[in-house]
C-alpha positions as CSV (number, residue, x, y, z in Angstrom):
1,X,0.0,0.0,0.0
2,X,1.3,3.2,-1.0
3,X,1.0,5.9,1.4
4,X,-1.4,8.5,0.7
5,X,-0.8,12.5,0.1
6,X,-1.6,15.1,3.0
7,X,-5.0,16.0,1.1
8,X,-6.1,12.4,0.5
9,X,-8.0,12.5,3.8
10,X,-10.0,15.8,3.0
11,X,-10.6,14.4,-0.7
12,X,-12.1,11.1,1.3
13,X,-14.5,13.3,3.3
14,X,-15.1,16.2,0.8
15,X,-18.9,14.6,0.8
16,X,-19.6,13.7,4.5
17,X,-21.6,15.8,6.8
18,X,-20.4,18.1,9.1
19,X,-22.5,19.5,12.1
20,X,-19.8,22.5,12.7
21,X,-22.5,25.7,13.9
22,X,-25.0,23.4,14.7
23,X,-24.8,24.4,19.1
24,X,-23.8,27.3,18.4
25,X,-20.2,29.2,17.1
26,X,-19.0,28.4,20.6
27,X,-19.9,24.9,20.9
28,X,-16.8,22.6,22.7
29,X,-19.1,19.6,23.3
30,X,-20.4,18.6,20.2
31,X,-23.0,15.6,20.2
32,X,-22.7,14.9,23.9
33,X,-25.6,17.9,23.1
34,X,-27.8,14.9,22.0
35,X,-27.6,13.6,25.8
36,X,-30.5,15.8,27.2
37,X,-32.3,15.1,30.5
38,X,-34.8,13.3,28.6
39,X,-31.7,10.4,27.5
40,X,-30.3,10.5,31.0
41,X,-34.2,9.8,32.7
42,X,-33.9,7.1,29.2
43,X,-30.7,5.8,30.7
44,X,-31.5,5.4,34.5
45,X,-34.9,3.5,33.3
46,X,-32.9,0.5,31.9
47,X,-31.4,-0.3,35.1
48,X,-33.1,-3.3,37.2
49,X,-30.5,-4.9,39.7
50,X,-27.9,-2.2,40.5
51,X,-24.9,-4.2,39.6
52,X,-22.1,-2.1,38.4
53,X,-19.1,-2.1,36.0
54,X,-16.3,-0.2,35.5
55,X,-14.8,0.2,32.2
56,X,-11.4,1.4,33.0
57,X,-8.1,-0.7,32.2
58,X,-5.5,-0.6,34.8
59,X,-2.9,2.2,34.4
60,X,1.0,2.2,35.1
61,X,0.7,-0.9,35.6
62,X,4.8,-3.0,35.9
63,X,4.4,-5.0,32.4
64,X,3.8,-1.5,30.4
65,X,0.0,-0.9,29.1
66,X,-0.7,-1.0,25.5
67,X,-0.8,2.8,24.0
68,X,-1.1,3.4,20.1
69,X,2.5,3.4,18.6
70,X,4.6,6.7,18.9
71,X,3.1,7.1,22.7
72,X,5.1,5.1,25.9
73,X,2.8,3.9,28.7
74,X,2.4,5.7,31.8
75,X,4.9,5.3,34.9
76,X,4.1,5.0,38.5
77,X,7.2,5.9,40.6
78,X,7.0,5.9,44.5
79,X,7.9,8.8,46.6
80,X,6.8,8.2,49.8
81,X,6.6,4.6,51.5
82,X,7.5,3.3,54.7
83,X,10.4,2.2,54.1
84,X,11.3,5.8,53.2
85,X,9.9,6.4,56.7
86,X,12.5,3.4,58.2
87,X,15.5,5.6,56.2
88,X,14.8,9.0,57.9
89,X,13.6,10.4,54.5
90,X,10.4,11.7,56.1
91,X,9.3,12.3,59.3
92,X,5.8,11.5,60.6
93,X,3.2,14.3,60.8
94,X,2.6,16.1,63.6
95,X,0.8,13.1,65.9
96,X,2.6,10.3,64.1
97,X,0.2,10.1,61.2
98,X,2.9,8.7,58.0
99,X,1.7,7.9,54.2
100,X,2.1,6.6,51.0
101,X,2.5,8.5,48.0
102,X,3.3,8.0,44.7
103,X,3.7,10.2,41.0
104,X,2.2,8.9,37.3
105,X,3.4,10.4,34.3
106,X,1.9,9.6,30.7
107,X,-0.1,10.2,27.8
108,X,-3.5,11.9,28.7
109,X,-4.5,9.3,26.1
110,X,-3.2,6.6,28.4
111,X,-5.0,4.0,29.2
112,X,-8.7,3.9,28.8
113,X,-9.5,7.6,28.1
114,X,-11.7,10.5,26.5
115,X,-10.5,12.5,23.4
116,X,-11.0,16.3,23.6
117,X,-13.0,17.1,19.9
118,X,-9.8,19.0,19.2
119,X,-7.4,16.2,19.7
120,X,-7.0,15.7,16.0
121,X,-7.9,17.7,13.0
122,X,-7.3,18.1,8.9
123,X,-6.9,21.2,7.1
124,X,-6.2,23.5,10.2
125,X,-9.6,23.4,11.5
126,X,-10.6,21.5,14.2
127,X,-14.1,20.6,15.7
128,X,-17.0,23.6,14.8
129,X,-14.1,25.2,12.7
130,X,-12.1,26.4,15.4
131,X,-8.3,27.2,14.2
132,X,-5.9,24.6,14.9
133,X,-3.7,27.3,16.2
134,X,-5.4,27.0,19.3
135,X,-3.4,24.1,19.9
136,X,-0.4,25.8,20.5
137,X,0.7,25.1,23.7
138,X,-2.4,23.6,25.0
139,X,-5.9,23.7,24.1
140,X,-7.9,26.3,24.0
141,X,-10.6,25.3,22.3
142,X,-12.0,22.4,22.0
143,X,-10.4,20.9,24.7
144,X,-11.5,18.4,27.1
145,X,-12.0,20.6,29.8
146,X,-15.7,21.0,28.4
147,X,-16.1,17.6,28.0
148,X,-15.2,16.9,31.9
149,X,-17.1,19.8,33.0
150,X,-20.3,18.1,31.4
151,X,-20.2,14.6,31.9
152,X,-21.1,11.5,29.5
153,X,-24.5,9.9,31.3
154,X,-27.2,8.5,29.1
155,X,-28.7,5.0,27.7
156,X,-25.5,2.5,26.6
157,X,-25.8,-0.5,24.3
158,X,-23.4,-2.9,23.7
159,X,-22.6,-4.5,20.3
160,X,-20.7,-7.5,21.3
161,X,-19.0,-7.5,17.4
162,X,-16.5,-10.5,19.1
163,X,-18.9,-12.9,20.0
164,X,-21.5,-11.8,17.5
165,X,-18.9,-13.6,14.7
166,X,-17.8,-16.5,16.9
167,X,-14.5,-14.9,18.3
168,X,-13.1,-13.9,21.7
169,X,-11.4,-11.0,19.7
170,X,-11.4,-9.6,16.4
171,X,-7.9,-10.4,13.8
172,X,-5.3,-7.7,13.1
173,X,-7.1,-5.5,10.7
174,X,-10.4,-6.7,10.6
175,X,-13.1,-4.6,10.0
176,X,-16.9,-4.2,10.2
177,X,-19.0,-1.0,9.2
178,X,-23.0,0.7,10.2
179,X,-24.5,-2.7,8.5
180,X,-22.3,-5.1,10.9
181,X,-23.4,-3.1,13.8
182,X,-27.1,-3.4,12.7
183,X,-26.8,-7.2,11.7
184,X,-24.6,-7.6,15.5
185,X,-27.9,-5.4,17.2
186,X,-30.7,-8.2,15.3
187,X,-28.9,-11.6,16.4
188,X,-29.0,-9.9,19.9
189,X,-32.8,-8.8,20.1
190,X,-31.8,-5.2,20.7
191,X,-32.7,-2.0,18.4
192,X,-30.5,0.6,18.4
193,X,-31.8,3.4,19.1
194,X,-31.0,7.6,18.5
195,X,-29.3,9.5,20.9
196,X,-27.1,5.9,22.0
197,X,-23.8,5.8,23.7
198,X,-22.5,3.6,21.4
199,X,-20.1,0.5,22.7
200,X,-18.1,-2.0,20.3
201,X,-16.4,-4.9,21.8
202,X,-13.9,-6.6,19.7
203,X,-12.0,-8.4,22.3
204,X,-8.9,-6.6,21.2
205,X,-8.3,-4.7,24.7
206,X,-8.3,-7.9,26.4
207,X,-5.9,-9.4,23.4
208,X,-3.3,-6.9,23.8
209,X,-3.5,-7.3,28.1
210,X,-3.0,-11.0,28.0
211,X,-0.3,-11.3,25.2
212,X,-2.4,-12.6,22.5
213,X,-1.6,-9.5,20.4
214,X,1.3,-7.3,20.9
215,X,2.0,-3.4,19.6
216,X,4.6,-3.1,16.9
217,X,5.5,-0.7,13.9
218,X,3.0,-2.8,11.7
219,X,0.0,-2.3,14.3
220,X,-3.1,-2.5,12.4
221,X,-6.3,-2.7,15.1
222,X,-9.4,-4.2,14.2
223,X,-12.3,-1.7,14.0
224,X,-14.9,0.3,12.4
225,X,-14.0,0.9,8.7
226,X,-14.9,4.6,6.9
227,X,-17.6,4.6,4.1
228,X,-19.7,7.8,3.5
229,X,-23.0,6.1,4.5
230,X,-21.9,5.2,7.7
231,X,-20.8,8.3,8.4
232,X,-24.0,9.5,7.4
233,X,-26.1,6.7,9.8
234,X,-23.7,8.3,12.6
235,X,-25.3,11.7,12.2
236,X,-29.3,10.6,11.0
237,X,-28.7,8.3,14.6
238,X,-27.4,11.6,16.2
239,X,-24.9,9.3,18.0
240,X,-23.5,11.4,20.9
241,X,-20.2,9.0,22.0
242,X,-18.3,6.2,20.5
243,X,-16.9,3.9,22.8
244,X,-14.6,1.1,22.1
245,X,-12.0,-1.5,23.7
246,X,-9.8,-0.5,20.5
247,X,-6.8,2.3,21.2
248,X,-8.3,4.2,18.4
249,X,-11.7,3.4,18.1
250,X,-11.4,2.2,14.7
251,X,-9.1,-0.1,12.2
252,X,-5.8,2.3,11.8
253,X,-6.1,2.8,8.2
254,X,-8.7,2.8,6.0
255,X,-8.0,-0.2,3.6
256,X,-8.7,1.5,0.1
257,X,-6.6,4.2,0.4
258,X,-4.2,3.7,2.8
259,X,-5.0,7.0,4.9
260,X,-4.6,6.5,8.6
261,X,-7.7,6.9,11.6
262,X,-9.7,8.7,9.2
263,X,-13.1,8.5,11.3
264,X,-11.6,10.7,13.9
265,X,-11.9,13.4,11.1
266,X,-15.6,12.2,9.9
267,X,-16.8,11.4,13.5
268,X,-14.6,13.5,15.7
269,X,-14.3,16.3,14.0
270,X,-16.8,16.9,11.8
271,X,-19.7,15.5,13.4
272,X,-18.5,15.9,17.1
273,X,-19.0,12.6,18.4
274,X,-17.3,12.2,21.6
275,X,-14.6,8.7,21.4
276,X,-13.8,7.2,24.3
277,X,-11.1,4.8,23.7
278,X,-9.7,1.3,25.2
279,X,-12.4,0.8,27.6
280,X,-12.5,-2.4,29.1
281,X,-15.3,-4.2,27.7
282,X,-14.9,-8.0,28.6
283,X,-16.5,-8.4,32.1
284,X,-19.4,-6.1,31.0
285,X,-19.8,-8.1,27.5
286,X,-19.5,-11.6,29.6
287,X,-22.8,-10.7,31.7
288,X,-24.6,-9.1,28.8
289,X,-24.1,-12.4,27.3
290,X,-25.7,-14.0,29.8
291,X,-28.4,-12.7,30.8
292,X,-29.0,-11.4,27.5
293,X,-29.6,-7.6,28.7
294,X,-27.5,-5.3,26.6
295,X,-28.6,-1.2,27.9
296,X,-27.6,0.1,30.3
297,X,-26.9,3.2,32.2
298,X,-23.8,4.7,31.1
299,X,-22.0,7.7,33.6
300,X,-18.9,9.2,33.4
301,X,-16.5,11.8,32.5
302,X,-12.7,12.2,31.8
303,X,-10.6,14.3,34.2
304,X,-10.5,17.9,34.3
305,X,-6.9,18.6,32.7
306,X,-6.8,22.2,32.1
307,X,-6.6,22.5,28.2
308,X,-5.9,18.7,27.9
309,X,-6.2,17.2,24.8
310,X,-8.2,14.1,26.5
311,X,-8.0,12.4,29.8
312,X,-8.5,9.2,31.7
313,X,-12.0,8.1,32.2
314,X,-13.2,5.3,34.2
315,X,-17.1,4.9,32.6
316,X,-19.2,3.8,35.4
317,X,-22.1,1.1,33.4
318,X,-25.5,0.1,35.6
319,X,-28.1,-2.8,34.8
């Protein structure tokens, strides 16, 4: 495959919607606009039994967590144990109280996180046309400050894509589009329905923590692939976040032409759908499967990192 010029990606999209304008010329949010309190009240009437998941992967952890290539995992050093209390390095507080304490550095798109809509961008304009130039040493627009200061609650369904095609995870570069979704939703007895918090497992996340699959400079994830009418059934289904057990939340290049994540610049940035990225999605899948419930109530929201460009998220899910 030969690699594709800087412009291929905007050629790919010239015909795609884009909902830039459509909150307003200040908008920072995007389709999370979709989640109103009627789809929150939706999403808190699907729950029955109270049990709870949590989405988020482990972070820092000592074998190194999977990140998309050209990122390092995060680091957890220790600076305050009690063995550093044993050495004379600190002294007890004032009564005797001592502590534990400890500093992680990494990628805010470690782990299982939240992009800001202005994490990536063609054409120097990034989500509701703002200049990419407000990039420049941190976000200032369209960052996910906005995103953290709103929250993601609503009505979640799960399209277990995996298990829907007889796998425990999806091959290296395998993909499936809007039609594989809707065929995934029918063998479950579920309708997807506007306004969803979308969730696709593919097993990969749990490939990649167990050694089955391993990151290297020929990484190609499975995912969704890019066609124009799925792009469109993204925006008629006014799909407000995309979340995935992917790093990207789609196969790394589209497999016509070679150009690389280009649904972050048809759903991301152009139609403002929120992704939420290398969520956990096994445990959650494993009980969906049997008991054959696949809504849920979906709540969370990234952390606030002033003019971040995402951050970790640990989605909270109740059936």
């Amino acid at each position: 495959m030969s690699g594709p010029d800087r412009e291929a990606l905007a050629r790919l999209l010239a015909d795609c919607p884009i909902r830039w304008g459509h909150w307003g010329p200040e908008d920072e949010v995007g389709a999370l606009n979709y989640l109103t309190p009627d789809e929150v009240r939706a999403g808190l009437a699907t729950v029955r039994d109270g049990r709870t998941f949590t989405l988020g992967a482990p972070l820092a952890t000592p074998q190194g967590d999977p990140v998309f290539p050209g990122r390092w995992a995060a680091r957890r050093f220790v600076v305050a144990d009690k063995a550093g209390f044993r050495a004379g390095h600190w002294q007890p507080l004032p009564g005797g109280l001592e502590f534990a304490d400890d500093y992680v550095t990494g990628f805010a798109q470690a782990s299982t996180h939240c992009d800001a809509l202005g994490h990536m961008w063609y054409g120097d304009r990034l989500w509701n046309g703002y200049c990419a130039d407000c990039s420049n040493g941190g976000m200032r627009k369209a960052g996910i400050e906005p995103i953290a200061a709103r929250g993601i609650v609503g009505r979640c369904l799960l399209l277990d894509i995996a298990r829907h095609r007889g796998r425990d995870a999806l091959g290296r570069a395998e993909t499936f589009d809007h039609r594989d979704l809707l065929a995934c939703a029918a063998a479950q007895g579920v309708a997807i329905a506007p306004r969803t918090i979308l969730m696709l497992r593919t097993g990969w996340l749990g490939a990649l923590l167990d050694g089955r699959e391993a990151i290297g400079p020929d990484y190609w994830e499975p995912g969704l692939t890019f066609s124009r009418d799925l792009v469109a059934w993204f925006d008629a289904m006014q799909i407000p976040c995309l979340v995935t057990d992917t790093l990207a939340n789609e196969t790394t290049y589209e497999p016509r032409t070679g150009v690389m994540l280009p649904l972050h610049g048809a759903l991301m940035r152009n139609l403002g759908v929120v992704f939420t990225e290398a969520a956990f999605l096994d445990d959650f899948a494993a009980d969906c499967a049997e008991d054959r419930r696949y809504e849920a109530f979906y709540c969370a929201s990234p952390i606030k990192v002033a003019q971040g460009t995402g951050g970790s998220i640990n989605p909270v899910v109740l059936k």
